[in-house]
N, C-alpha and C positions, 0 to 999 in steps of 0.2 A: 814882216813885210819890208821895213826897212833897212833890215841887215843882209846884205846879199846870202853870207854864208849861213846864218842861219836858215835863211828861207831856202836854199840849194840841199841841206842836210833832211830838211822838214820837208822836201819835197821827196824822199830817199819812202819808198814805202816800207811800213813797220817802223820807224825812227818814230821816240815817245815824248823824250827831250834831248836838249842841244846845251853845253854850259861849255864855256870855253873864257879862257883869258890868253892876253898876249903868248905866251909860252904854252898851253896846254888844251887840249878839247878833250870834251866830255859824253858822246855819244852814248842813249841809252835806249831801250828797242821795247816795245809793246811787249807783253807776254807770248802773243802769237806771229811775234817776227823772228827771223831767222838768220842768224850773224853771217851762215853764209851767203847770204844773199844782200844782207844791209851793209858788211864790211868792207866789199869789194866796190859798191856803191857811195856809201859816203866816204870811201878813199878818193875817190873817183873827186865826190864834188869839193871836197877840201884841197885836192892837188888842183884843178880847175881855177879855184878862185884865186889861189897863191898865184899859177902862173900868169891868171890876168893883173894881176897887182902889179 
């Protein structure tokens, strides 16, 4: 709740966990989610939050 991106990625449906450091993230998807649908999505909220930065 108090990290915007992680809360933006965890808002992503199917997204299981979130792990990222300064240079890298780590998106990983429930068994019953679907990359085409989660990658396009949480590209979405990490290009989002960069560009409000």
């Amino acid at each position: 709740e108090d990290d915007p991106l992680a809360s933006a990625l965890f808002d992503v449906d199917g997204v299981a966990s979130v792990f990222y450091m300064p240079n890298s993230i780590t998106v990983s998807k429930r068994p019953d989610g679907d990359w085409d649908e989660i990658g396009p999505a949480a590209e979405a909220a990490i290009r989002d939050h960069f560009e409000e930065s």
